[in-house]
PyMOL Python script that loads the backbone (N, CA, C, O; Angstrom):
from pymol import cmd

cmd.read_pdbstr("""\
ATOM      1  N   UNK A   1     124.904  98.901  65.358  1.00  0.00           N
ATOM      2  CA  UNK A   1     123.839  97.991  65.730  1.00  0.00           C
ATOM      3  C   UNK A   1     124.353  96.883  66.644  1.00  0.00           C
ATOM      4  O   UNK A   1     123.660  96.461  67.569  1.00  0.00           O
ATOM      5  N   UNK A   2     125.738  96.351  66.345  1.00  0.00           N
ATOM      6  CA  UNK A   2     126.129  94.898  66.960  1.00  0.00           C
ATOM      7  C   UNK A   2     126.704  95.536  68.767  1.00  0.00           C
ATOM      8  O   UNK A   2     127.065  94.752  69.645  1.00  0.00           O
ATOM      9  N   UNK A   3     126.652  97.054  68.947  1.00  0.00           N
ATOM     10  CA  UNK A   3     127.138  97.633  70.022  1.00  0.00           C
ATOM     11  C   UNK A   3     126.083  97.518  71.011  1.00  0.00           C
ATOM     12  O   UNK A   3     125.988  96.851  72.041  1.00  0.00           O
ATOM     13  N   UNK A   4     125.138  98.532  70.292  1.00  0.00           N
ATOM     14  CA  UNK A   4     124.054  98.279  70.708  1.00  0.00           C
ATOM     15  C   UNK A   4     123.446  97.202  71.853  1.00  0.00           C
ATOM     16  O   UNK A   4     123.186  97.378  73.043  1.00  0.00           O
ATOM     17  N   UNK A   5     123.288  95.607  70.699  1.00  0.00           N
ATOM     18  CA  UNK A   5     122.973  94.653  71.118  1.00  0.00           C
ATOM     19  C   UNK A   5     123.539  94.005  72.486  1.00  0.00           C
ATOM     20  O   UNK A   5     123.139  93.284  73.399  1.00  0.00           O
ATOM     21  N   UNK A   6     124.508  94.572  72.154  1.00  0.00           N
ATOM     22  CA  UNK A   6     125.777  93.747  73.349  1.00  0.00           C
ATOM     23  C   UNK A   6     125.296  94.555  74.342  1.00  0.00           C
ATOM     24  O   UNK A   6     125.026  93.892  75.343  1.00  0.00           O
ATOM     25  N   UNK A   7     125.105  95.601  74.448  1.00  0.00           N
ATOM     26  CA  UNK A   7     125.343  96.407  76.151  1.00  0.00           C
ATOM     27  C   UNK A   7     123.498  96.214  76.096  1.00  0.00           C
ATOM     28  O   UNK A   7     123.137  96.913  77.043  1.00  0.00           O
ATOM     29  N   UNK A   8     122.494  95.737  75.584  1.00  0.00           N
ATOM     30  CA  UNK A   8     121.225  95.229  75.870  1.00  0.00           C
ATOM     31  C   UNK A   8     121.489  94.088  76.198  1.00  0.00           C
ATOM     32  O   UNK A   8     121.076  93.803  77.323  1.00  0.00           O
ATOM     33  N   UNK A   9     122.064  93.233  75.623  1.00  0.00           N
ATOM     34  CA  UNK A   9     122.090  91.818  76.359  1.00  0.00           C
ATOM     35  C   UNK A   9     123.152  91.581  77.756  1.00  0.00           C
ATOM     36  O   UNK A   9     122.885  90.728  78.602  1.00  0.00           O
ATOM     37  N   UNK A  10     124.161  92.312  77.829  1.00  0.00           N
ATOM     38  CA  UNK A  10     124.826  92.992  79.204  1.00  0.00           C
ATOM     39  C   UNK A  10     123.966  93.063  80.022  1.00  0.00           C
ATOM     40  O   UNK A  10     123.608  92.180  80.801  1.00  0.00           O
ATOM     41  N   UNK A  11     123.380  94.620  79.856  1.00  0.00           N
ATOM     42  CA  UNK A  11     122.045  94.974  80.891  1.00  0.00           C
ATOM     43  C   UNK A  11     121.005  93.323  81.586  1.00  0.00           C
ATOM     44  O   UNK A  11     120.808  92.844  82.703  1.00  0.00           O
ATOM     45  N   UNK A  12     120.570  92.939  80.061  1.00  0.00           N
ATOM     46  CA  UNK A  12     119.830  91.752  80.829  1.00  0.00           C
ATOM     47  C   UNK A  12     120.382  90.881  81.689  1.00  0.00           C
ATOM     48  O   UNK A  12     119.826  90.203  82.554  1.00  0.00           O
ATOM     49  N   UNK A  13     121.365  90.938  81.430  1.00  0.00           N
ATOM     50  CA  UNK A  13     122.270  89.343  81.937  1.00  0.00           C
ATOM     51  C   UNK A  13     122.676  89.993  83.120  1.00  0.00           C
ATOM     52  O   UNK A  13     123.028  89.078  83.864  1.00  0.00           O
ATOM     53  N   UNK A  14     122.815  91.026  83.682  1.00  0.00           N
ATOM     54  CA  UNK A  14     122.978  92.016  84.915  1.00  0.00           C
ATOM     55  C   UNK A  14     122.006  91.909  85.740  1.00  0.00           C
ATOM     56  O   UNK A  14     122.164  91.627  86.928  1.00  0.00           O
ATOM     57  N   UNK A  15     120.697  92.162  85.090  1.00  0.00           N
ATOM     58  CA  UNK A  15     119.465  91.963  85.621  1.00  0.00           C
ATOM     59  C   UNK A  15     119.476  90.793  86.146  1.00  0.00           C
ATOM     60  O   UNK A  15     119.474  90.641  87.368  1.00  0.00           O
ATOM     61  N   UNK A  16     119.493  89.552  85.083  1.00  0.00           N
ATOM     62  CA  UNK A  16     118.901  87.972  85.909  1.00  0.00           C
ATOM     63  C   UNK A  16     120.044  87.688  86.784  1.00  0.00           C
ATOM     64  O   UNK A  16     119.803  86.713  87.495  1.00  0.00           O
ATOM     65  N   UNK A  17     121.001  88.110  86.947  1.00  0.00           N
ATOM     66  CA  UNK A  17     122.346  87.551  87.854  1.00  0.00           C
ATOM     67  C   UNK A  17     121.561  87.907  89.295  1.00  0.00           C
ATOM     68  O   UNK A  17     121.110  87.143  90.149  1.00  0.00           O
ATOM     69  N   UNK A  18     121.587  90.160  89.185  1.00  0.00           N
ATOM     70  CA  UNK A  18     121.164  90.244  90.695  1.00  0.00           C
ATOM     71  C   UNK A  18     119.568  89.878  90.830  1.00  0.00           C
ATOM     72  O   UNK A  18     119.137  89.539  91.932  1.00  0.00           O
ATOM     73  N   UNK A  19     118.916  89.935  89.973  1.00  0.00           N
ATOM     74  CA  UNK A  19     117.353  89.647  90.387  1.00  0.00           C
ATOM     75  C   UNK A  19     117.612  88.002  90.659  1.00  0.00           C
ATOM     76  O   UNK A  19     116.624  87.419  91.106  1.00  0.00           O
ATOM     77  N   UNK A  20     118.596  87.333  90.484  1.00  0.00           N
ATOM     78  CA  UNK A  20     118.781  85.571  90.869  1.00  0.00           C
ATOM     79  C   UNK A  20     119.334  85.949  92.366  1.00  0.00           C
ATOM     80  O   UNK A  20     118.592  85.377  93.164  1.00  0.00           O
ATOM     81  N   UNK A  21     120.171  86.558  92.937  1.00  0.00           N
ATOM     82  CA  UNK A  21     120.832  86.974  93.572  1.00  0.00           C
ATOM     83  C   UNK A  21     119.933  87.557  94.894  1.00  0.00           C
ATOM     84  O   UNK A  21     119.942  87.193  96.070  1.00  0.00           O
ATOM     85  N   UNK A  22     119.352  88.345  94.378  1.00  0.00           N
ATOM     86  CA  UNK A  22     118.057  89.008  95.545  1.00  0.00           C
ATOM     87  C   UNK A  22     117.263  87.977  95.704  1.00  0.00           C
ATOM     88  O   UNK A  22     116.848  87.687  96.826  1.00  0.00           O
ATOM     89  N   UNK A  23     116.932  87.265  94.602  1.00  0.00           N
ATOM     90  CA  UNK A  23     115.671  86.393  95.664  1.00  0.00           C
ATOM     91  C   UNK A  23     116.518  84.688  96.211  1.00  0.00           C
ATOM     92  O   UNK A  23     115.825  83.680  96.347  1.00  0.00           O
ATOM     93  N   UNK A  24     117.554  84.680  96.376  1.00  0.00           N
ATOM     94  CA  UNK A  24     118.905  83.754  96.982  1.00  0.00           C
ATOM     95  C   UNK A  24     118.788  84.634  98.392  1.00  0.00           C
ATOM     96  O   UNK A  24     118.032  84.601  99.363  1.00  0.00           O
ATOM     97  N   UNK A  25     119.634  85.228  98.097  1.00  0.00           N
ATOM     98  CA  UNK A  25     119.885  86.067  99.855  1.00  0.00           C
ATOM     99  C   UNK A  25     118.645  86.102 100.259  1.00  0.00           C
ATOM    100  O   UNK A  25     118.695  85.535 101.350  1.00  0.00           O
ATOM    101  N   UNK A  26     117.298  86.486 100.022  1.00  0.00           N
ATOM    102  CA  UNK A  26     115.872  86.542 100.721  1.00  0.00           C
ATOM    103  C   UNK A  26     115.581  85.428 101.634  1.00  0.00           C
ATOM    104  O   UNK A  26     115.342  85.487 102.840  1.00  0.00           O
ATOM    105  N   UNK A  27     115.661  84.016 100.572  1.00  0.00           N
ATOM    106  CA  UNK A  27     115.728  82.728 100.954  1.00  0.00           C
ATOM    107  C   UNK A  27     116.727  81.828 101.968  1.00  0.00           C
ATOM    108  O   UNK A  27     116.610  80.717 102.485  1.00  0.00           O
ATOM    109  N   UNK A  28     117.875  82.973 101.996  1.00  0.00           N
ATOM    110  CA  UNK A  28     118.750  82.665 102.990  1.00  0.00           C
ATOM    111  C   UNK A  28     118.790  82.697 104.232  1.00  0.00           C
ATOM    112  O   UNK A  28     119.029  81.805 105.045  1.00  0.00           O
ATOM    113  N   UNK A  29     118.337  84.686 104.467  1.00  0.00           N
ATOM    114  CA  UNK A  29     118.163  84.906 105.286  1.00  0.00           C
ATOM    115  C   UNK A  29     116.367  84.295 106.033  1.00  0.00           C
ATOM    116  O   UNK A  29     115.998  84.854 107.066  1.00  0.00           O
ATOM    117  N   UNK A  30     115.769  83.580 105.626  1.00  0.00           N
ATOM    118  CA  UNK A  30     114.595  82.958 105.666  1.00  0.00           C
ATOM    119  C   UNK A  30     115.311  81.903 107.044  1.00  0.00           C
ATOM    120  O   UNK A  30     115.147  81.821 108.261  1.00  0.00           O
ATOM    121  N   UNK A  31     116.206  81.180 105.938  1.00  0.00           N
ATOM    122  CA  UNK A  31     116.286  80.033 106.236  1.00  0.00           C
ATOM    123  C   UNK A  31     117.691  80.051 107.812  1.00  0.00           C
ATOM    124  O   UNK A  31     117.910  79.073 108.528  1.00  0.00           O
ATOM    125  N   UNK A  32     118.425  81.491 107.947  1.00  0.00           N
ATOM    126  CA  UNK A  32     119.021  81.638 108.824  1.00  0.00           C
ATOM    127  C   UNK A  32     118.308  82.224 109.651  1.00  0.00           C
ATOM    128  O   UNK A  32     118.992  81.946 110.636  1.00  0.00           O
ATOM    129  N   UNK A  33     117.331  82.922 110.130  1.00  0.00           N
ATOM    130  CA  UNK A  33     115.867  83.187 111.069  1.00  0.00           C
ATOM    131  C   UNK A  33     115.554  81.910 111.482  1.00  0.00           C
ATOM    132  O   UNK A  33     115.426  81.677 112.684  1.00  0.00           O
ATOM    133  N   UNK A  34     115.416  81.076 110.673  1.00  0.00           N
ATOM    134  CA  UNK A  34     114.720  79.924 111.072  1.00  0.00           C
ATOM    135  C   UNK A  34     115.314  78.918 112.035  1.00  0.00           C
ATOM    136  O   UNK A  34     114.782  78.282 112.945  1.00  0.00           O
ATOM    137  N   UNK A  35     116.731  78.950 111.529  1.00  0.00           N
ATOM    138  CA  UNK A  35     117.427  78.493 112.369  1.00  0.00           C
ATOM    139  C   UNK A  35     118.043  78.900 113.884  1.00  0.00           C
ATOM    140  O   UNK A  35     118.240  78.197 114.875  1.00  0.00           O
ATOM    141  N   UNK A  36     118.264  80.352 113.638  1.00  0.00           N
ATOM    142  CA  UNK A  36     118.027  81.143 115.145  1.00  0.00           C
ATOM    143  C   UNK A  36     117.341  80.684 115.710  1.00  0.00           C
ATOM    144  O   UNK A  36     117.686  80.262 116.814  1.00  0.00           O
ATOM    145  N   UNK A  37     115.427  80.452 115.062  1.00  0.00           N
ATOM    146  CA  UNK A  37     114.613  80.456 116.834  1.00  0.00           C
ATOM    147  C   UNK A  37     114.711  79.229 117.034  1.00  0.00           C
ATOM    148  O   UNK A  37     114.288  78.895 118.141  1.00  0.00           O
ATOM    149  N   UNK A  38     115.157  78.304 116.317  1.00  0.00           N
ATOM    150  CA  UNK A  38     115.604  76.884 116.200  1.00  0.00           C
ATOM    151  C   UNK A  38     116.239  76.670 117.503  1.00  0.00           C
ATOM    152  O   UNK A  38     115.866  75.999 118.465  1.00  0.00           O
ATOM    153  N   UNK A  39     117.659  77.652 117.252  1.00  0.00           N
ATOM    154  CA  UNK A  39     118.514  77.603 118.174  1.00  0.00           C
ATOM    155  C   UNK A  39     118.156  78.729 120.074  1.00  0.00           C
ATOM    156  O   UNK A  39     118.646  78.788 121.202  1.00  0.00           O
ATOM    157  N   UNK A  40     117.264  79.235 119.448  1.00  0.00           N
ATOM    158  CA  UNK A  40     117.167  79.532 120.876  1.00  0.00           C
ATOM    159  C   UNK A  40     115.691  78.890 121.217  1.00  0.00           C
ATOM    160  O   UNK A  40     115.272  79.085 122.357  1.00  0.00           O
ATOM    161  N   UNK A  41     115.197  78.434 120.662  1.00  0.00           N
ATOM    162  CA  UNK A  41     114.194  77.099 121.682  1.00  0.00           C
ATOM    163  C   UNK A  41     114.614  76.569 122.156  1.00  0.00           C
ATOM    164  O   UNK A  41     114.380  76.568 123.365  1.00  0.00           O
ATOM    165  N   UNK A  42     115.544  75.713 121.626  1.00  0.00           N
ATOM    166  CA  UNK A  42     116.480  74.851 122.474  1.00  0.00           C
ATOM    167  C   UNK A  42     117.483  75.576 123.628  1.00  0.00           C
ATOM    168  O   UNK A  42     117.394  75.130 124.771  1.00  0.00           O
ATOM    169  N   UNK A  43     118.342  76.572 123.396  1.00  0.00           N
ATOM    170  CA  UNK A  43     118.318  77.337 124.310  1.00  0.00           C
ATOM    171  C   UNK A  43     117.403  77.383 125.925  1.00  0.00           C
ATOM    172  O   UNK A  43     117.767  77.159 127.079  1.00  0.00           O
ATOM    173  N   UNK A  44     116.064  77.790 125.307  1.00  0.00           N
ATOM    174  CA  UNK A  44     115.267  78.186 126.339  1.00  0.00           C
ATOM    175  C   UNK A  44     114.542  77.162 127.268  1.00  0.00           C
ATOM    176  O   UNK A  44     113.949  77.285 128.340  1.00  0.00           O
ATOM    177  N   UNK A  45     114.910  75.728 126.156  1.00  0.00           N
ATOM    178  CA  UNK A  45     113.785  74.557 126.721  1.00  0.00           C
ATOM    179  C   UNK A  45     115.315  73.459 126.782  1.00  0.00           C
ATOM    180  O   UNK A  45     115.208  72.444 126.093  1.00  0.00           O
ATOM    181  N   UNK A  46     116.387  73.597 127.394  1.00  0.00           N
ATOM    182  CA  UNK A  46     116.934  72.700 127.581  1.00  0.00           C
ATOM    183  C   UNK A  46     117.078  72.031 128.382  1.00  0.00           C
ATOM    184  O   UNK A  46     117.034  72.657 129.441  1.00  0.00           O
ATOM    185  N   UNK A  47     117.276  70.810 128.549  1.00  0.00           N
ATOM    186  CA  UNK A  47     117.227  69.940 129.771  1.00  0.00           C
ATOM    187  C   UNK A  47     118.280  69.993 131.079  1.00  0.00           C
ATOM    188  O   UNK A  47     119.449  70.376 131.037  1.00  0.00           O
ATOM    189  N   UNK A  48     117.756  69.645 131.915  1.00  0.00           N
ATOM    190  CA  UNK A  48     118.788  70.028 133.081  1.00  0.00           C
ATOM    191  C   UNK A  48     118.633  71.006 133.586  1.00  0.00           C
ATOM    192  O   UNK A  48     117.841  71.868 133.204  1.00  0.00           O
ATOM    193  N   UNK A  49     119.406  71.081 134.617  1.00  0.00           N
ATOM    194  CA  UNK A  49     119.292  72.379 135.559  1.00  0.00           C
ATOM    195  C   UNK A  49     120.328  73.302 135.611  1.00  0.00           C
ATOM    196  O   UNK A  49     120.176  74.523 135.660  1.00  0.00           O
ATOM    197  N   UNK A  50     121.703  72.521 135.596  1.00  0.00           N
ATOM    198  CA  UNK A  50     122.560  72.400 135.838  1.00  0.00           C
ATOM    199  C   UNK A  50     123.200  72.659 134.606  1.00  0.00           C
ATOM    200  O   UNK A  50     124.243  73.305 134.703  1.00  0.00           O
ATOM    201  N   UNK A  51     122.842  72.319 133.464  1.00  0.00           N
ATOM    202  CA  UNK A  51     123.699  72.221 132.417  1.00  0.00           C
ATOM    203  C   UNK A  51     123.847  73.348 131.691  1.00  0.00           C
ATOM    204  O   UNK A  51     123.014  74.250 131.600  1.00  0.00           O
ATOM    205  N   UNK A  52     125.353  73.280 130.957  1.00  0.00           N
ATOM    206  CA  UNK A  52     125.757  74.641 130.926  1.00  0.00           C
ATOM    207  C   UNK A  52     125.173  74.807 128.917  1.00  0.00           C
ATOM    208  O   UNK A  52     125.082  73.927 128.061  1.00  0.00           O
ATOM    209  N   UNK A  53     124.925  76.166 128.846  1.00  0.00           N
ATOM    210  CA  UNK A  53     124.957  76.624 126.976  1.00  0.00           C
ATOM    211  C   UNK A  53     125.523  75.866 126.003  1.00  0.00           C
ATOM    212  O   UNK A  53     124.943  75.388 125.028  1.00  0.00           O
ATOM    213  N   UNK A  54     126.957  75.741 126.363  1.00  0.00           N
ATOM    214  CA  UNK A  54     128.194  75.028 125.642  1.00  0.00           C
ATOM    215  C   UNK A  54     128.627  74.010 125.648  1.00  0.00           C
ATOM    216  O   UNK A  54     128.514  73.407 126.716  1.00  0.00           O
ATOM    217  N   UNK A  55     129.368  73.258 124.441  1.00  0.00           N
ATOM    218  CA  UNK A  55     129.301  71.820 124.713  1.00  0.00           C
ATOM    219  C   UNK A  55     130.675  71.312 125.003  1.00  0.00           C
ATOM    220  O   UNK A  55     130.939  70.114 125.104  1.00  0.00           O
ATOM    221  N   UNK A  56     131.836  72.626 125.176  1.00  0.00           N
ATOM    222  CA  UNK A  56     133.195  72.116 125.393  1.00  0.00           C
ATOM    223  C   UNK A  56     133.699  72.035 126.435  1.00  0.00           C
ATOM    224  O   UNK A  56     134.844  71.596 126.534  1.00  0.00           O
TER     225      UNK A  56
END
""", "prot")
cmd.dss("prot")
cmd.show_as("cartoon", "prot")
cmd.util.cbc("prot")
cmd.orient("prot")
């Protein structure tokens, strides 16, 4: 019975790690999209004529 229990509460605790895990990376990659078109607006709408992509 106490075997049992353990590899059920294993399983769960497996579960909430990657089901915590999947909806983390979802939210990540959300939030790294976001920052892309972030970064290429600015890109596309930058000032100058002349001025170069890079800042070194």
């Amino acid at each position: 019975m106490e075997v049992s229990m353990g590899v059920v509460l294993l399983v769960l605790l497996l579960a909430l790690i990657f089901g915590g895990l999947g909806f983390a990376l979802h939210w990540l990659w959300i939030i790294a999209i976001v920052f892309f078109l972030a970064w290429l607006a600015g890109f596309a709408f930058r000032s100058g004529s002349g001025s170069r992509w890079y800042r070194w």
